[in-house]
Gaussian input, Z-matrix of N, CA and C with variables (Angstrom, degrees):
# hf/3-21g

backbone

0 1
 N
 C     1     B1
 C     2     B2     1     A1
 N     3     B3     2     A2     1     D1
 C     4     B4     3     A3     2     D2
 C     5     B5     4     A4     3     D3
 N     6     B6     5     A5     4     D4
 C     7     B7     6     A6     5     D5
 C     8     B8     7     A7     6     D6
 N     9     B9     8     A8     7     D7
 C    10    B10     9     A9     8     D8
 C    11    B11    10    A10     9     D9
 N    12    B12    11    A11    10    D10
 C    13    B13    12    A12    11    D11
 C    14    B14    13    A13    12    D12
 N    15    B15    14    A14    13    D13
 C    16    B16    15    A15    14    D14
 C    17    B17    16    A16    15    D15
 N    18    B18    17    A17    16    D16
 C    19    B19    18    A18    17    D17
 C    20    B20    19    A19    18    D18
 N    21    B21    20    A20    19    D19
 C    22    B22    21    A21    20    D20
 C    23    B23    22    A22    21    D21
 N    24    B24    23    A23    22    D22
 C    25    B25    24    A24    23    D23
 C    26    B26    25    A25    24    D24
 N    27    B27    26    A26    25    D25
 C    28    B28    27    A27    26    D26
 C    29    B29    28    A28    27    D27
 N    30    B30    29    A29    28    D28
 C    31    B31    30    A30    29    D29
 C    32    B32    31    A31    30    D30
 N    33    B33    32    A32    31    D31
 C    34    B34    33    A33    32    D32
 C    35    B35    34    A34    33    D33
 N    36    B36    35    A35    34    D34
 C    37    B37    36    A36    35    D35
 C    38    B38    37    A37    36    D36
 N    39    B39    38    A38    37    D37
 C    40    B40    39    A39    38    D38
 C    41    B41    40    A40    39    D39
 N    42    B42    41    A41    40    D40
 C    43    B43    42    A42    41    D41
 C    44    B44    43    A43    42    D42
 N    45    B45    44    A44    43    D43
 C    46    B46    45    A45    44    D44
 C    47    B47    46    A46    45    D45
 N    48    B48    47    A47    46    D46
 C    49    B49    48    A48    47    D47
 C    50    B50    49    A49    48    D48
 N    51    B51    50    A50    49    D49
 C    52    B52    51    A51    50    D50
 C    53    B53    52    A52    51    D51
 N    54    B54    53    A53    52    D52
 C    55    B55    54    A54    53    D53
 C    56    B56    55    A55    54    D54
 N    57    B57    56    A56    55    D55
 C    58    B58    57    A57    56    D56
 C    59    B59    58    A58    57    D57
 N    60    B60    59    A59    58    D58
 C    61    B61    60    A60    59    D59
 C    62    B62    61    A61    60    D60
 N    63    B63    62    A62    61    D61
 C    64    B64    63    A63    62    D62
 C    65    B65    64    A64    63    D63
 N    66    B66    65    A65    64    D64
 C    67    B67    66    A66    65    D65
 C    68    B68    67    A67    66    D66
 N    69    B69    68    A68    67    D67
 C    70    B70    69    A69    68    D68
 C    71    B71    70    A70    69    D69
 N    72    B72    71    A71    70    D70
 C    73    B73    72    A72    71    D71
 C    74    B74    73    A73    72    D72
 N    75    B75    74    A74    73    D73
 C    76    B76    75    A75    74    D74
 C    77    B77    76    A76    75    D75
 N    78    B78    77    A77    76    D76
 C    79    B79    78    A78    77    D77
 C    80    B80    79    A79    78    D78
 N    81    B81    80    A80    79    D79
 C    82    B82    81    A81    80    D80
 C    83    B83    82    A82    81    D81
 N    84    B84    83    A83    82    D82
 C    85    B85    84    A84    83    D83
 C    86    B86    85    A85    84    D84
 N    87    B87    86    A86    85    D85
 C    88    B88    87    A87    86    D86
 C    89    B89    88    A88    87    D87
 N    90    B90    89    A89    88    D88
 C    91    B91    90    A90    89    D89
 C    92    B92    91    A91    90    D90
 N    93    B93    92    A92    91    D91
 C    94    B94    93    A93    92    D92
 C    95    B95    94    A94    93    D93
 N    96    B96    95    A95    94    D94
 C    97    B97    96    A96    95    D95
 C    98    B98    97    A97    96    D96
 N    99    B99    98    A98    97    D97
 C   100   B100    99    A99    98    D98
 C   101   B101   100   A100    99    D99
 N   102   B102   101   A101   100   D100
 C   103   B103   102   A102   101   D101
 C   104   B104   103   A103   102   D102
 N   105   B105   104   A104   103   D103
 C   106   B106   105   A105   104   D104
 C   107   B107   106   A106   105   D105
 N   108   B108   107   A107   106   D106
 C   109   B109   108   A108   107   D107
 C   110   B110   109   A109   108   D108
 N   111   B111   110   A110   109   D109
 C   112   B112   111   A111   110   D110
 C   113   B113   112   A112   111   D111
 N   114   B114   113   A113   112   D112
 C   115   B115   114   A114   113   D113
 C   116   B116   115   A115   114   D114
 N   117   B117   116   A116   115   D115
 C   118   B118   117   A117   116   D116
 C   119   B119   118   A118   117   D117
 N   120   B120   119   A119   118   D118
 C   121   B121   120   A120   119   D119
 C   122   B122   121   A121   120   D120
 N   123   B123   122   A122   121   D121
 C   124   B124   123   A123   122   D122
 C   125   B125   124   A124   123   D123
 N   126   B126   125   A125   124   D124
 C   127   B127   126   A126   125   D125
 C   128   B128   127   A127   126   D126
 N   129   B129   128   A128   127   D127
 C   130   B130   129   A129   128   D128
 C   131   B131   130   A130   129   D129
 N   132   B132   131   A131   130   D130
 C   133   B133   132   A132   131   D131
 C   134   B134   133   A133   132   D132
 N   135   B135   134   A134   133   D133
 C   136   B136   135   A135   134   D134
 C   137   B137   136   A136   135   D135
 N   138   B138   137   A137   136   D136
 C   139   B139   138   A138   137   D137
 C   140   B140   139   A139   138   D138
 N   141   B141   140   A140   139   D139
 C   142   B142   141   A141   140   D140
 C   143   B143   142   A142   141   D141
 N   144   B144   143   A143   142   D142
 C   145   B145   144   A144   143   D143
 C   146   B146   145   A145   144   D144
 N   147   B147   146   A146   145   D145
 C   148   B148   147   A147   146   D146
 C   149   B149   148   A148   147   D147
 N   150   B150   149   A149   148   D148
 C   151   B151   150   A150   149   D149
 C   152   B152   151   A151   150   D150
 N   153   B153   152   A152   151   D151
 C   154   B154   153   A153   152   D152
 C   155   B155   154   A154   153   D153
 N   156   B156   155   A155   154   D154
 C   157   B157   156   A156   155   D155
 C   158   B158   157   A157   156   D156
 N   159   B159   158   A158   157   D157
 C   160   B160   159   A159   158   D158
 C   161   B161   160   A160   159   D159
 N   162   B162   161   A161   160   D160
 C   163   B163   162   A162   161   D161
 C   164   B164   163   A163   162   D162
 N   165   B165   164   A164   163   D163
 C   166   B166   165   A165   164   D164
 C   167   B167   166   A166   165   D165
 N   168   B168   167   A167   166   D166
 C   169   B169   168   A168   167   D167
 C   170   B170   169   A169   168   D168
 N   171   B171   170   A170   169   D169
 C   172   B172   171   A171   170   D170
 C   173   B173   172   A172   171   D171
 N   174   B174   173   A173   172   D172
 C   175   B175   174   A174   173   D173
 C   176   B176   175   A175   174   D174
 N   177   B177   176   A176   175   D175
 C   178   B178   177   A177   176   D176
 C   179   B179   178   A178   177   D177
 N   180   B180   179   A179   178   D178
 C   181   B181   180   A180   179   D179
 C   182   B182   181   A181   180   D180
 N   183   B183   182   A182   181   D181
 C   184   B184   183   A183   182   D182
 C   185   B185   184   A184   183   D183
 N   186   B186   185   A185   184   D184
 C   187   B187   186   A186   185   D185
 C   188   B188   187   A187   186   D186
 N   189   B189   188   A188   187   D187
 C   190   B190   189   A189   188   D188
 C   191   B191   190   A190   189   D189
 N   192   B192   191   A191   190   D190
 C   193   B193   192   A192   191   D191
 C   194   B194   193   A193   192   D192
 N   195   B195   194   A194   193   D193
 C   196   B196   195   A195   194   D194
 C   197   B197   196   A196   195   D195
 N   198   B198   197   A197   196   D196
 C   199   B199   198   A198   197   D197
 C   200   B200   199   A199   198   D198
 N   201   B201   200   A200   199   D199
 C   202   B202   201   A201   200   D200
 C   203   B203   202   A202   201   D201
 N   204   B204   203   A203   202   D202
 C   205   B205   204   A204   203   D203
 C   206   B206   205   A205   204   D204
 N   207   B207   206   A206   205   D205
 C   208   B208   207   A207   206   D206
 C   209   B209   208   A208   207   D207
 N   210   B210   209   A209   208   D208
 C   211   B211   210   A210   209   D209
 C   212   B212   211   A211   210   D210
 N   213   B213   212   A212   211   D211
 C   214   B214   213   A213   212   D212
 C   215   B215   214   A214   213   D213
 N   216   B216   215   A215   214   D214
 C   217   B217   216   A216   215   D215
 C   218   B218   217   A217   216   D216
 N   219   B219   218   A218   217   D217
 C   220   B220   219   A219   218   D218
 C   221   B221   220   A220   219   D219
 N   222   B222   221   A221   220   D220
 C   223   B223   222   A222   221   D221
 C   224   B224   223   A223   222   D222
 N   225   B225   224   A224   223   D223
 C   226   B226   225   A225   224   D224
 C   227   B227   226   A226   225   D225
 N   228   B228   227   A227   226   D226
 C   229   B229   228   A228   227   D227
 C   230   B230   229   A229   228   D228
 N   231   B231   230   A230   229   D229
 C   232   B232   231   A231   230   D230
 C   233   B233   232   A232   231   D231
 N   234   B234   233   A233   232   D232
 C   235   B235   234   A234   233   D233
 C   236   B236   235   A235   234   D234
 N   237   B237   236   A236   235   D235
 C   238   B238   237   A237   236   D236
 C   239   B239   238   A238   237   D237
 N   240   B240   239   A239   238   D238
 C   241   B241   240   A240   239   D239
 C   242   B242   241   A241   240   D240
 N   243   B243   242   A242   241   D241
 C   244   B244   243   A243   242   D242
 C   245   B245   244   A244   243   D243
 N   246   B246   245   A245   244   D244
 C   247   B247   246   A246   245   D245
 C   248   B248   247   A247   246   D246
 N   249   B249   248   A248   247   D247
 C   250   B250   249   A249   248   D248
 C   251   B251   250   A250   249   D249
 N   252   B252   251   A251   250   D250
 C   253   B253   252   A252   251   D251
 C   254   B254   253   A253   252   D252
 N   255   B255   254   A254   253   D253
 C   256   B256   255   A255   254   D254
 C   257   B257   256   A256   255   D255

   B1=1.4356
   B2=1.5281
   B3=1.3057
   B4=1.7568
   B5=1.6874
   B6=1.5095
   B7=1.0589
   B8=1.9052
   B9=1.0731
   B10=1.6731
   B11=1.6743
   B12=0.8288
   B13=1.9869
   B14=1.3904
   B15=1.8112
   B16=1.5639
   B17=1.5218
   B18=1.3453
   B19=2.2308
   B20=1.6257
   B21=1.2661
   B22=1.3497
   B23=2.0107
   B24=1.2204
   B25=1.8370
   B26=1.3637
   B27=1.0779
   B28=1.0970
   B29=1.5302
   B30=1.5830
   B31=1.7929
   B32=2.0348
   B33=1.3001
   B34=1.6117
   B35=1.3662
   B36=1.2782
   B37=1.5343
   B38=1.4130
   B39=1.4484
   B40=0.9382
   B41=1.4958
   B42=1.6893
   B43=1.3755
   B44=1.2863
   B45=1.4429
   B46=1.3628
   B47=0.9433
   B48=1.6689
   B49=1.4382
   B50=1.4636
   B51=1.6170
   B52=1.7947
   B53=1.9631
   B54=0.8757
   B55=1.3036
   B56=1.6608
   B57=0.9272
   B58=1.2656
   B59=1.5334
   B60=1.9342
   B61=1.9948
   B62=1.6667
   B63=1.5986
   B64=1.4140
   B65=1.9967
   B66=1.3796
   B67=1.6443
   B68=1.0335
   B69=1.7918
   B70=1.4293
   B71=1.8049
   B72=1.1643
   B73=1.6312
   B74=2.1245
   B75=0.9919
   B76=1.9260
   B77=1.5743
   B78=2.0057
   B79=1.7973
   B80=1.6672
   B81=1.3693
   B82=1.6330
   B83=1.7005
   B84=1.3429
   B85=1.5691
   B86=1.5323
   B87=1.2915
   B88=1.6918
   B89=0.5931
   B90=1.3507
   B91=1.5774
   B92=1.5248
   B93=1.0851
   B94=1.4399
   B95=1.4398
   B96=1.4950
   B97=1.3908
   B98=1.8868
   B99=1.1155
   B100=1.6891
   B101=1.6706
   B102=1.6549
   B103=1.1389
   B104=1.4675
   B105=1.6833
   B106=1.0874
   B107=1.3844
   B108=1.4338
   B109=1.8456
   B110=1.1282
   B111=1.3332
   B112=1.2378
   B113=1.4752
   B114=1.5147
   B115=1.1417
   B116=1.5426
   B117=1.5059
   B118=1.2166
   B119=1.4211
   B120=1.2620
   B121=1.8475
   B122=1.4175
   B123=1.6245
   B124=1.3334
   B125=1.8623
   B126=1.1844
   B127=1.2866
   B128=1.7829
   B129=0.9883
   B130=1.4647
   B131=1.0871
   B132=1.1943
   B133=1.3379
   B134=1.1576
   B135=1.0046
   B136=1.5933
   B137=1.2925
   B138=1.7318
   B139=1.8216
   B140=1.4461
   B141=1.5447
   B142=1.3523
   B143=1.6711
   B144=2.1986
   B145=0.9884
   B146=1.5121
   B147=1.5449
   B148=1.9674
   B149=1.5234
   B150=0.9997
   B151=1.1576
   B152=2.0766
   B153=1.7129
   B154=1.9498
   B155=1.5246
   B156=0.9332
   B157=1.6469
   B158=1.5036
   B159=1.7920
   B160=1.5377
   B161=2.3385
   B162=1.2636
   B163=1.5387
   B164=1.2537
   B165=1.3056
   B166=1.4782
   B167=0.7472
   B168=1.7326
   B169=1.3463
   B170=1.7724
   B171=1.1101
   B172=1.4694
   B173=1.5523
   B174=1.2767
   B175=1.5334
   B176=1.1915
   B177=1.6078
   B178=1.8960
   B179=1.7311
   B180=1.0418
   B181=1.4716
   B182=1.7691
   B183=1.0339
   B184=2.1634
   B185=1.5871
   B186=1.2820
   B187=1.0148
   B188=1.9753
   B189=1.4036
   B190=1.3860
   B191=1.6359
   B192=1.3614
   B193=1.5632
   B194=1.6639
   B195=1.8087
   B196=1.5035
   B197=1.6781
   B198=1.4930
   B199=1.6992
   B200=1.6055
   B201=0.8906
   B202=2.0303
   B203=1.4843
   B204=1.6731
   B205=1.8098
   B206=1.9932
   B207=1.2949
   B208=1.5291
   B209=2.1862
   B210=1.3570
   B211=2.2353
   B212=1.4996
   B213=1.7327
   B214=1.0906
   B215=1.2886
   B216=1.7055
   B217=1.5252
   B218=1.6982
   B219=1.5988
   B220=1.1506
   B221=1.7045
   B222=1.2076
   B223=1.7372
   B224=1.8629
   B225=1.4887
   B226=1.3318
   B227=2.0729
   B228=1.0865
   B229=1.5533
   B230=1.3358
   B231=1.5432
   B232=1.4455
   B233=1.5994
   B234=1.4312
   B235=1.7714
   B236=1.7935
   B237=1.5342
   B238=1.5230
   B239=1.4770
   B240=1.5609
   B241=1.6354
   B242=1.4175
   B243=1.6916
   B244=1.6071
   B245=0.9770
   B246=1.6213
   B247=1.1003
   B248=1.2647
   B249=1.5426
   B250=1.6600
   B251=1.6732
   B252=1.7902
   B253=1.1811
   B254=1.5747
   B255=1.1805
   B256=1.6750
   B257=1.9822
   A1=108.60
   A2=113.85
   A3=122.41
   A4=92.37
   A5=98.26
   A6=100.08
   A7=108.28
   A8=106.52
   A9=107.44
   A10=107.77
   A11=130.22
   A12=137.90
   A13=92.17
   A14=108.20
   A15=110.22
   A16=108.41
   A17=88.36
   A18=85.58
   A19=109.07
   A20=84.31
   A21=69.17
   A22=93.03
   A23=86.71
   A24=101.37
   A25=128.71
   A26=132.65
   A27=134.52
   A28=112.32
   A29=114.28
   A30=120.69
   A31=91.19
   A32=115.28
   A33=107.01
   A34=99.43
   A35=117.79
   A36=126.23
   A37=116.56
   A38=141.48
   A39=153.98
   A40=91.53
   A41=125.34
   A42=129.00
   A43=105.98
   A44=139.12
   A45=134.61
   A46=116.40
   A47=145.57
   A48=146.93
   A49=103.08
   A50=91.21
   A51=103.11
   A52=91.67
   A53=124.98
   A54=119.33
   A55=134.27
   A56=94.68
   A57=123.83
   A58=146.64
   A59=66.59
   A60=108.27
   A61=97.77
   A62=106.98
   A63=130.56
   A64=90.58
   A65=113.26
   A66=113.42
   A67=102.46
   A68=133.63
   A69=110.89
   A70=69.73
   A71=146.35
   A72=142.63
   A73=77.57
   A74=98.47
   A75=101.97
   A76=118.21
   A77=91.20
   A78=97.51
   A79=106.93
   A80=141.08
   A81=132.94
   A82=108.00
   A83=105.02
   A84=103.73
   A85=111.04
   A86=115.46
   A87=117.83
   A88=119.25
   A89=108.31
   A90=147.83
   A91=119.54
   A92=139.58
   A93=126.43
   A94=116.84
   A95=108.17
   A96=110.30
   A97=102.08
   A98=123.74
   A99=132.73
   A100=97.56
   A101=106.16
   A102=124.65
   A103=108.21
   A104=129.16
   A105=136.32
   A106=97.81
   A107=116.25
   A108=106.11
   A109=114.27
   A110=140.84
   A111=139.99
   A112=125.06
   A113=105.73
   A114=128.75
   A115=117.54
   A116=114.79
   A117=124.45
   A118=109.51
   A119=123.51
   A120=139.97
   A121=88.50
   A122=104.66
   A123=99.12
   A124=120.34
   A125=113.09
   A126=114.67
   A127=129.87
   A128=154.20
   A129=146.25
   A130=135.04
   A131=140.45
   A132=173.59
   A133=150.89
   A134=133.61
   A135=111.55
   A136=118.90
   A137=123.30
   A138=113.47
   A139=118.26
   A140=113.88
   A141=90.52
   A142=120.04
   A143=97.99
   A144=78.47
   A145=133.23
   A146=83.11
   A147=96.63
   A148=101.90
   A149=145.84
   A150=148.74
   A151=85.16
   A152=110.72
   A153=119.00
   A154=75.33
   A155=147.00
   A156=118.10
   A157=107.11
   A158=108.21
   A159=107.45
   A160=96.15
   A161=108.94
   A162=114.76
   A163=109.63
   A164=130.80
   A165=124.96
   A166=105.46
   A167=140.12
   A168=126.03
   A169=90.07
   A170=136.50
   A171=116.82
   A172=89.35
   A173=137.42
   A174=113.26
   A175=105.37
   A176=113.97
   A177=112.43
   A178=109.72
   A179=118.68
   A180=111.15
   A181=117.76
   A182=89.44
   A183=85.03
   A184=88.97
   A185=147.56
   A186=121.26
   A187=94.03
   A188=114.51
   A189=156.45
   A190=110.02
   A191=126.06
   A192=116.04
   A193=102.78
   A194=107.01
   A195=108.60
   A196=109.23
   A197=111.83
   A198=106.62
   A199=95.42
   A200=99.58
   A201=98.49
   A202=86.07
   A203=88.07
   A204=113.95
   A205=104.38
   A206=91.46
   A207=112.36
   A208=93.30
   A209=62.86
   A210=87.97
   A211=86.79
   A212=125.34
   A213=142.66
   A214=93.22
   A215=122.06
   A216=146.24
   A217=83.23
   A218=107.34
   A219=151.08
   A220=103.71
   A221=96.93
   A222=112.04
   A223=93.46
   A224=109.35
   A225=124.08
   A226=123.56
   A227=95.90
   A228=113.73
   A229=100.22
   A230=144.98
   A231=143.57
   A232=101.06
   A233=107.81
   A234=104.87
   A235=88.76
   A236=121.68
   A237=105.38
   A238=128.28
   A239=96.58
   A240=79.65
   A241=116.94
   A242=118.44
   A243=109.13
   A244=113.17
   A245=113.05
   A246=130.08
   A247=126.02
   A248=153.68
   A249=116.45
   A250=88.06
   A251=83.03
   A252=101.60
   A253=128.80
   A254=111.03
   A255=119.09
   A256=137.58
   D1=137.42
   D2=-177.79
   D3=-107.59
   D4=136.56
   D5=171.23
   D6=-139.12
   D7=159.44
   D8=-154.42
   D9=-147.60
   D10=126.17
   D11=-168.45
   D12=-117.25
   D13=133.16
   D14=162.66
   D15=-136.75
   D16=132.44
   D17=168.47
   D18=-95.29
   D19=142.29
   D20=-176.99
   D21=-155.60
   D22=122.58
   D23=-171.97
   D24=-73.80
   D25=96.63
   D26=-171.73
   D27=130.11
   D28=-6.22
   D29=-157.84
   D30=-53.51
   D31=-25.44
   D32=-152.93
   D33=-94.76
   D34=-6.71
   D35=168.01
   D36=-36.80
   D37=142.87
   D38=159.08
   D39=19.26
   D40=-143.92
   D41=-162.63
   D42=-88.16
   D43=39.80
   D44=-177.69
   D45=-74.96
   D46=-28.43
   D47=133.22
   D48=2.99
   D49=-79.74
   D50=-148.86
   D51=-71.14
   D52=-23.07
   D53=163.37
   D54=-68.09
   D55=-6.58
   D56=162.10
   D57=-54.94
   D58=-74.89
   D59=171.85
   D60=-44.96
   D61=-58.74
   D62=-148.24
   D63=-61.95
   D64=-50.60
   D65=176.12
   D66=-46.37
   D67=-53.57
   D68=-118.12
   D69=-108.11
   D70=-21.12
   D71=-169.55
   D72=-39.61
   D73=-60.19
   D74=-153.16
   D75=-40.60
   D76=-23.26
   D77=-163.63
   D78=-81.12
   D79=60.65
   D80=-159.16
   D81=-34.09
   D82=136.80
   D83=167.83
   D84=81.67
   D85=30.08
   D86=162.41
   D87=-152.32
   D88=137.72
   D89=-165.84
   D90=-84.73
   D91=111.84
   D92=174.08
   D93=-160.47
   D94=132.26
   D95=-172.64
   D96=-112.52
   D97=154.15
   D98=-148.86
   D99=-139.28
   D100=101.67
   D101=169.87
   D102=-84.94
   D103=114.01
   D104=-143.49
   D105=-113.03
   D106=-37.54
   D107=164.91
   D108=-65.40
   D109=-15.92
   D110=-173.38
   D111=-111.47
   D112=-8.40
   D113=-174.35
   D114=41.00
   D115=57.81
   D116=179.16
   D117=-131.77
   D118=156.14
   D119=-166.37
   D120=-123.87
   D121=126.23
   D122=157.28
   D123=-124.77
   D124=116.36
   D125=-159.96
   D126=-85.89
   D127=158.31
   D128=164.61
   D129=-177.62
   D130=121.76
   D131=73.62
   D132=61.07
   D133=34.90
   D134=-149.17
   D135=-58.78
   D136=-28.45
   D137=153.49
   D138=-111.76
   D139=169.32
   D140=-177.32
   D141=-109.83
   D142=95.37
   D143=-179.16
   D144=-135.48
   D145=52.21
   D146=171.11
   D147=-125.74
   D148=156.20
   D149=-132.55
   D150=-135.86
   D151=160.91
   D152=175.33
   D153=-75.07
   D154=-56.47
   D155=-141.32
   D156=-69.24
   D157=-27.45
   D158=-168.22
   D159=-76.64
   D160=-41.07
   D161=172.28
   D162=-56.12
   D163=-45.60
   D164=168.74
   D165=-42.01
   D166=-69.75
   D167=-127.88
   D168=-99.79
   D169=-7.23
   D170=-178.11
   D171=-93.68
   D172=12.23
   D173=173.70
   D174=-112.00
   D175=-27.18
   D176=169.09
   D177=-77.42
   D178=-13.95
   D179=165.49
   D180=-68.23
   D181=-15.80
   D182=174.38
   D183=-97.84
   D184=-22.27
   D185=147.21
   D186=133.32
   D187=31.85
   D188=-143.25
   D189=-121.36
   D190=102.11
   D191=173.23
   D192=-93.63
   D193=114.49
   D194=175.38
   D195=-62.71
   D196=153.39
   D197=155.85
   D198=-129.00
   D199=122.35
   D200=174.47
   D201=-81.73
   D202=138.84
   D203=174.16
   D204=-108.04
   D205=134.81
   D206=173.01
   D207=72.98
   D208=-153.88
   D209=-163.40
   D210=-69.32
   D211=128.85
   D212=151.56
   D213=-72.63
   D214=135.67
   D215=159.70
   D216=-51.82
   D217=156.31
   D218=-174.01
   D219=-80.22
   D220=-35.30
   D221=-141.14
   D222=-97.55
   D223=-24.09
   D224=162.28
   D225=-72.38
   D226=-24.07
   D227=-156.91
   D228=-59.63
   D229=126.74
   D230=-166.00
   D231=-74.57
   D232=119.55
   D233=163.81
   D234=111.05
   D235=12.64
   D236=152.49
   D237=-94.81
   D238=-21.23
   D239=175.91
   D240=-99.25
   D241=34.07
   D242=157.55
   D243=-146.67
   D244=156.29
   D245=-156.66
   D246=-87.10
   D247=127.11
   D248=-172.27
   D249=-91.13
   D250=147.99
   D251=162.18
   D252=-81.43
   D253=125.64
   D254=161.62
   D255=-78.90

């Protein structure tokens, strides 16, 4: 299981929740429950298969700057699942 913490300022703002919901419906296969006094997302996985750049951008689209808290998984990190070609 991957598990992933985001702050993110402003989440308790007016309807930014449900603006949210509406991003993250798109990401298949994640889990996340949204601590609203604390304004933190907590996310998980059992594979890893949406990538921080694809979670970034559905939380700056409500209009939201993510900070991932603690050690980002490896298996999340943008530019592991391809290969350069030679």
């Amino acid at each position: 299981m991957i598990e992933l913490e985001v702050y993110a300022v402003g989440l308790r703002e007016s309807d930014n929740i449900l603006k949210l919901g509406h991003q993250l419906e798109a990401l298949p296969g994640i889990r996340y429950q949204v601590d609203s006094n604390h304004d933190i997302i907590y996310f998980e996985m059992d594979e890893p298969i949406v990538t921080l750049h694809q979670i970034r951008g559905a939380v700056e689209r409500i209009g939201i700057e993510p900070r991932f808290v603690g050690e980002i998984p490896s298996d999340l990190e943008v530019g592991t699942r391809t290969q350069k070609l030679e």
